[in-house]
ROLOZA-332279 format. One record per residue: z, x, y of N, C-alpha, C in turn. Coordinates in steps of 0.001 Angstrom, whole numbers, plus 500000, padded with zeros to 6 digits. Example, Ala and Ser with C-alpha at 12.3 -4.5 7.8 and 13.67 -1.06 7.14 Angstrom:
2
507800513190494310507800512300495500507800513200496700
507080512850497750507140513670498940507870512900500030
END
This chain:
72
719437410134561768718138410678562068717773411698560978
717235411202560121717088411961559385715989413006559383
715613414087558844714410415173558628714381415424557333
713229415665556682712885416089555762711536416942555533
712158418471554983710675419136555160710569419415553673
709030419511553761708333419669552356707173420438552593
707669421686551381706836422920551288706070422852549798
704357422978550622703922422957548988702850424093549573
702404424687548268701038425933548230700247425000549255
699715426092549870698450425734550342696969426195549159
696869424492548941695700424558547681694750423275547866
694236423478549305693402421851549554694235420752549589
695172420358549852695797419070550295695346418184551190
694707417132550836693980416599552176694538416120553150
694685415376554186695034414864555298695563413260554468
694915412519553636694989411368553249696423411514552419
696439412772551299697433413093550715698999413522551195
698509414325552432699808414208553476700349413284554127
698884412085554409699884411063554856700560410300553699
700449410116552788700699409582551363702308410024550949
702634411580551332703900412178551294704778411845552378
704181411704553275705021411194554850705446409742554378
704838408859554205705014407328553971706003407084552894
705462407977551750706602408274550527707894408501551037
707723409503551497709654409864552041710221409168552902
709286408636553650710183407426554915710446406485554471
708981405795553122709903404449553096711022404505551908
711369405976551097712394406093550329713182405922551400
713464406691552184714850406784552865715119405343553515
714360404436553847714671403786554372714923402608553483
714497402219551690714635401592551125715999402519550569
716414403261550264717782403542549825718817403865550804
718599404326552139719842405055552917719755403594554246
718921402982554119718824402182555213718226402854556694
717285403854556116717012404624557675715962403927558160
715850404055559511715166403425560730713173404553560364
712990404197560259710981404863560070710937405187560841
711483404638562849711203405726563964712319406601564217
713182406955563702714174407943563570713715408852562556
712884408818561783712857409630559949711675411097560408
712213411742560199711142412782560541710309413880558947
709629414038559070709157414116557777708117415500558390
707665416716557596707502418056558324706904418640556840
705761418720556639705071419395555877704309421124556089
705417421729554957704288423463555662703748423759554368
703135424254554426701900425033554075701743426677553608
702216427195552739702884428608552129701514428919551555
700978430138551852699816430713551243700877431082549901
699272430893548733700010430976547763700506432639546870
699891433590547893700622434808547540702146434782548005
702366433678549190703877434187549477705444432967548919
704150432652547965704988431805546624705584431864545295
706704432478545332707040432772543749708074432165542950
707898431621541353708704431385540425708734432253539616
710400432098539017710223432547537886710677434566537937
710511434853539397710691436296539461709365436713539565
708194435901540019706819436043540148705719435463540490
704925436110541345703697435403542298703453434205541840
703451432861542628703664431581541700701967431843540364
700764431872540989699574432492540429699653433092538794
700722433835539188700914434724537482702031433685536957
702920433398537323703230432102536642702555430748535871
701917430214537104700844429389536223700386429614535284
699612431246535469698901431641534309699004431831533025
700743431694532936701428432758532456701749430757531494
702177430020532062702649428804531505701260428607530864
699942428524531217698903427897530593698611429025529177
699076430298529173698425431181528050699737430183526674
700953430305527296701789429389526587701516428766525954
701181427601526793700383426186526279699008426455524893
698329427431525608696929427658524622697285428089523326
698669428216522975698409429194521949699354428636520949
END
C-alpha cells in the first residue's frame, strides 16, 4: 500500500495539473513496483511560498538570485 506525498509552492497549480501528478505517480508505481492503483495513495500539499526555502533561503530570493546568475 503504498503513499506518496508531494510538496510543491503554492503558485496556481490547477486542479487538471494535480490530477496529471496523481496519475503520474500511480501509474509509475504500478508500472515498476507492480502496485495495485486502488491501494496507491498519492497526497499533494501546498507550502505558501514564504515557508519555502533553498539554499539557506526564502525559496523567492533564491530564484531571484539563480535568474541574476543566468543574466549576466
Amino acid at each position: 500500500m503504498p503513499y506518496v506525498n508531494i510538496k510543491i509552492t503554492r503558485e496556481g497549480v490547477t486542479p487538471q495539473q494535480k490530477a496529471a501528478l496523481i496519475k503520474g505517480v500511480t501509474d509509475l508505481l504500478v508500472s515498476v513496483l507492480d502496485k495495485s492503483p486502488a491501494t496507491t495513495f498519492v497526497v499533494i500539499d501546498e507550502v505558501a511560498m514564504e515557508d519555502w526555502g533553498i539554499g539557506g533561503m526564502p525559496v523567492e530570493d533564491y530564484r531571484r538570485q539563480q535568474r541574476d546568475s543566468v543574466s549576466r
